[in-house]
C-alpha positions in Angstrom: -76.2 -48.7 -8.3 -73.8 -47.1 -10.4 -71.0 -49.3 -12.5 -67.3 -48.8 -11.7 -65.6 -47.5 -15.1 -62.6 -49.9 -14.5 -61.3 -52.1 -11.7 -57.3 -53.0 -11.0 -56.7 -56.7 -10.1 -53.9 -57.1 -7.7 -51.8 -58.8 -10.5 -52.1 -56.1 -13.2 -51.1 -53.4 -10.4 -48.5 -55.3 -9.1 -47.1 -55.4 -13.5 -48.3 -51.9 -13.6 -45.9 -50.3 -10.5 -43.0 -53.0 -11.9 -42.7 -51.2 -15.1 -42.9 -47.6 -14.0 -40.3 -48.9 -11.7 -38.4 -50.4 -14.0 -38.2 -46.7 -16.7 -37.7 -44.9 -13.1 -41.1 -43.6 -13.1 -42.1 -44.7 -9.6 -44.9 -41.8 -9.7 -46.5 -42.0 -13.1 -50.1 -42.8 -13.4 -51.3 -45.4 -16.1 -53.4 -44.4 -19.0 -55.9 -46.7 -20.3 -57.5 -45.1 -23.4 -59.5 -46.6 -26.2 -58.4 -45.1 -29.6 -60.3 -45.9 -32.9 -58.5 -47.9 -35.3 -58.0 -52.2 -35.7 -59.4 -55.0 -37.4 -62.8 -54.4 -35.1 -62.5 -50.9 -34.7 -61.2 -50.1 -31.7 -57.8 -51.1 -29.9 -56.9 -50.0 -26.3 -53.7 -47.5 -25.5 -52.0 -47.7 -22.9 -48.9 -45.6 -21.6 -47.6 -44.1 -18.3 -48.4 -40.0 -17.7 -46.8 -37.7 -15.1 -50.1 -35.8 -14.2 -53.9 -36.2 -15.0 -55.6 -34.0 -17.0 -58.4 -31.6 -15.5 -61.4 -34.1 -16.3 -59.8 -37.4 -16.0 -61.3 -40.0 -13.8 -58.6 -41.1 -11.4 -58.9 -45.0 -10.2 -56.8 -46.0 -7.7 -55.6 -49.5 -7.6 -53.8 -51.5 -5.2 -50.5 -50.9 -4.1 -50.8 -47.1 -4.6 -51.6 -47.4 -8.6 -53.5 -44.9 -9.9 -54.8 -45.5 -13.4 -56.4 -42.6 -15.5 -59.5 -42.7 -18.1 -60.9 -40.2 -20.5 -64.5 -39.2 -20.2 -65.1 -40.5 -23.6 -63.0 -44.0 -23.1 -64.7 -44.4 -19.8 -68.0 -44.7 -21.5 -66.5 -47.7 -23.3 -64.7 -49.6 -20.8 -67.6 -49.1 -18.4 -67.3 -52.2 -15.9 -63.7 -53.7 -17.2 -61.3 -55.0 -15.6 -57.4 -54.1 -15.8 -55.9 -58.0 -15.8 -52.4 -59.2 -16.3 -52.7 -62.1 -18.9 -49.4 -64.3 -18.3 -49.5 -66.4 -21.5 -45.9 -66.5 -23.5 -47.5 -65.6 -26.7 -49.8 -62.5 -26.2 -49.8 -62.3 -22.8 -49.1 -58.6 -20.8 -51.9 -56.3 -19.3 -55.1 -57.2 -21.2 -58.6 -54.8 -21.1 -60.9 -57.2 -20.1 -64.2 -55.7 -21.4 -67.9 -56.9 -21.0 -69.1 -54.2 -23.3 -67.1 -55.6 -26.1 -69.1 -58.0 -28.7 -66.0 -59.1 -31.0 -62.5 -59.1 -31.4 -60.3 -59.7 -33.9 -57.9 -63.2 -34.0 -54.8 -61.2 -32.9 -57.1 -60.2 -29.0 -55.8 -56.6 -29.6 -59.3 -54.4 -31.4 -62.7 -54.8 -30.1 -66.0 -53.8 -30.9 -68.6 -52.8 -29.3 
């Protein structure tokens, strides 16, 4: 049975089509790529795009958000989950990934 790369949880997809609404970007697809760099090596990056590129994987979420994933960050956030963490300090859409062994204090670089 094959793992899915990433799944959307109603909350983060409902944050997710909130702020492309809010910088009148009702179309744009989120980008959830893992960049190297951090206190544990890697850090996730997301941003909003207009288009996917030709060998994105394209998840679609609820509420008609799509989210986009590089081959090569898809490998890493095999089985995640996109959550929306609402605590005042730190809180916002969090990665949450089983693959990950450490993190730093700060929650923002992983490693695997």
């Amino acid at each position: 049975m094959a793992t899915t790369v990433l799944t959307v949880t109603d909350k983060a997809a409902r944050k997710v089509a909130a702020l492309a609404a809010k910088g009148g970007r009702e179309a744009a697809i989120l980008r959830v790529r893992v960049i190297a760099g951090g206190c544990s090596g890697f850090s996730y990056e997301l941003g909003f795009e207009d288009v996917a590129g030709s060998d994105d994987l394209v998840i679609d979420g609820d509420g008609g958000v799509r989210v986009l994933v590089d081959p090569q960050s898809a490998r890493i956030i095999k089985g995640s989950t996109l959550d929306l963490d609402e605590h005042l300090m730190g809180g916002g859409l969090k990665v949450r990934n089983p693959q990950a062994i450490g993190e730093c204090a700060c929650g923002d670089s992983f490693s695997i």
